[in-house]
N, C-alpha and C positions, 0 to 999 in steps of 0.2 A: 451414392457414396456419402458417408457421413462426412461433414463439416471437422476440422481440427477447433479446439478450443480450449486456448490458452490464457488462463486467468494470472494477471502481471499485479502484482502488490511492490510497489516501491516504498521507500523513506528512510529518513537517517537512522533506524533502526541503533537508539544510541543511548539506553540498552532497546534490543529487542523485548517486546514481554507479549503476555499471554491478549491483549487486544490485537497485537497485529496475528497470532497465531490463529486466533477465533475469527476475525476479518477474513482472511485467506481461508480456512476448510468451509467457512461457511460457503465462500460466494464458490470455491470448489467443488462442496457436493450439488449445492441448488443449479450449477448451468450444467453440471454431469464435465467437468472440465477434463481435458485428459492431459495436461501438464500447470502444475502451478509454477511461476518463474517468480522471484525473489532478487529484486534491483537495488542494493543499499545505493545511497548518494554519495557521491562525492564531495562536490563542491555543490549543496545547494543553497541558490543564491537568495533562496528565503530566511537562509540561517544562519550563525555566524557562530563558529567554534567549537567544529564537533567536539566531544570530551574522549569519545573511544577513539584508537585509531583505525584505517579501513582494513587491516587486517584481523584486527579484534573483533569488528564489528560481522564480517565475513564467517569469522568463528562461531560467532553469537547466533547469528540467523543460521546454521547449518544445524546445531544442536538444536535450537527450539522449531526448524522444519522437518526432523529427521524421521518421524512416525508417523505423518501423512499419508493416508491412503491412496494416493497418487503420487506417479515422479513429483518430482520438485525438481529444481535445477536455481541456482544463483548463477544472475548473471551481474558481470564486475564492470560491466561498460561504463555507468557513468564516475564508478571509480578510476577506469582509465582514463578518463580525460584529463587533459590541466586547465581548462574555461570553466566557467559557472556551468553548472547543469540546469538543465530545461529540459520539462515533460515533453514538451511536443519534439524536441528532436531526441528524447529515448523512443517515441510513439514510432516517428520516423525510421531510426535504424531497426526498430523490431519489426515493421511491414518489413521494410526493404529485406531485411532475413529471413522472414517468416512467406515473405509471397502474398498475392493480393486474396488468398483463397480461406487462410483458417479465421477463425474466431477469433480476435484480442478483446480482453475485458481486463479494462484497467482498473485497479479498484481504490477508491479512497474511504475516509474518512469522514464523519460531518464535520468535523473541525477544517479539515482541505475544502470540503465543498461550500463553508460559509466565505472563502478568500479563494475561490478558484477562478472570479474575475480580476486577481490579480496577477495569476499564470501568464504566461508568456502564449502567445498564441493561444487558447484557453478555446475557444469557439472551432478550431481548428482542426484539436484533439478530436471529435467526434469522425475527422475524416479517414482517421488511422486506428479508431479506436471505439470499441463500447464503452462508456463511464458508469459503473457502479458503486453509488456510497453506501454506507451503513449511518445509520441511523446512531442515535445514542439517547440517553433518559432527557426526557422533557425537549427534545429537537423536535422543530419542524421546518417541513421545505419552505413553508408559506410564513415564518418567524421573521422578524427582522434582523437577527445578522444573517440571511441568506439576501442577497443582491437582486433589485428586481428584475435584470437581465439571466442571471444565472437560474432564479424559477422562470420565467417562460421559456427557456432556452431549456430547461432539462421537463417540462410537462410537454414543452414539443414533440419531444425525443424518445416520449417514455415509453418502453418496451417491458417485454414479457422475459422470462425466463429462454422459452424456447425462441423468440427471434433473434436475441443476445446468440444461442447457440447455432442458429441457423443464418444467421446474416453476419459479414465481416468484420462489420463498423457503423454507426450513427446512432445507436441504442440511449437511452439514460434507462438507470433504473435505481430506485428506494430502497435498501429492505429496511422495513419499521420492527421489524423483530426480531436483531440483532443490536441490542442497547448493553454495549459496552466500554465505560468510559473511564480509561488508564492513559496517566500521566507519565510520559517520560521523566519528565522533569521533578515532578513528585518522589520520581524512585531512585533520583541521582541522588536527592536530597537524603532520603533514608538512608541509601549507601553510606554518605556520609559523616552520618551519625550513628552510625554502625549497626544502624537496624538493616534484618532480613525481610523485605518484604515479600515472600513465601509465596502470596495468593497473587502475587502481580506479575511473576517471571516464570519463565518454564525452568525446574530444578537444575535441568543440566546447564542451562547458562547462567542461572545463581552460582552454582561451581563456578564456573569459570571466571565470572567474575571477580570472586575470591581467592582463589588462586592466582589470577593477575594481578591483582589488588587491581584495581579500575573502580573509577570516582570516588575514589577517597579524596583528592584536593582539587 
């Protein structure tokens, strides 16, 4: 019986743009995933002041997920909290939901994985979960802002395509050939200034932006 495998992309998606779009189909079609899930933050306690609010943002990510060749699904959990949010207790309720049997491959960023020894139970994560980053231009694992706990802890770990989809949890894995490197915070600033930054947002949520008027002040 095949294994379920559910590839989880979180973050304050604020705006969403076309890196978290490409992070997600990627690591989508390479484990053969059969539901992508879509977690914006809440209250994360790495950040301070979202600019969208979490209904905007809910909006945002459905339009730039809606052509995916697989379900999608957003989940609003850690918007429903009123605490800080912490990855290892969304890692937590998505086993507890999902059962001890499918796939989860959590996916970040190299920007998440050079500060991922600052996560909250961070070494933990591996028990609930696969950890998958992407790469970006001129990144390496073995670079100096990557922590020297979090490289021997993810070369421990490091798995293949197909053991991510055939095992539960404990995986790390690289991909070097996905180097794509958008700035949120770059595109608020555009916004701003009332540039459209065209190549950085998927169209439908550039509408919507503008239509909302969202980060203009």
């Amino acid at each position: 019986m095949k294994r379920r495998c559910i590839a989880v992309l979180g973050g304050s998606f604020d705006p969403v743009h076309d890196g978290h779009v490409a992070l997600g189909a990627y690591f989508a079609q390479l484990l053969q995933a059969d539901e992508l899930r879509i977690i914006p933050a809440g209250n994360p306690w790495q950040k301070h002041g979202l600019h969208a609010s979490p209904a905007d943002r809910v909006a945002m990510v459905r339009l730039a997920f809606a052509n995916q060749a697989l379900p999608v699904s957003i989940d609003e959990q850690e918007i429903r909290r009123t605490s800080a949010t912490y990855t290892i207790d969304t890692l937590r309720a998505l086993r507890a939901e999902l059962g001890s049997e499918p796939s989860i491959a959590f996916l970040i960023g190299a920007d998440q994985l050079e500060h991922l020894d600052d996560w909250q139970e961070w070494r933990q994560m591996f028990d609930h979960a696969h950890l998958c980053a992407a790469s970006r231009p001129g990144f390496a694992l073995e670079g100096e802002h990557v922590s020297p706990a979090v490289r021997a802890l993810f070369a421990q770990r490091a798995g293949t395509p197909e053991m991510i989809r055939t095992q539960p949890h404990g995986c790390s894995y690289l991909a070097h050939d996905l180097a794509v490197d958008i700035s949120a915070t770059a595109i608020r600033a555009a916004l701003q200034h009332n540039e459209r930054p065209e190549k950085l947002v998927p169209p439908g949520v550039l509408d919507y932006i503008e239509q909302h008027n969202l980060y203009k002040s």
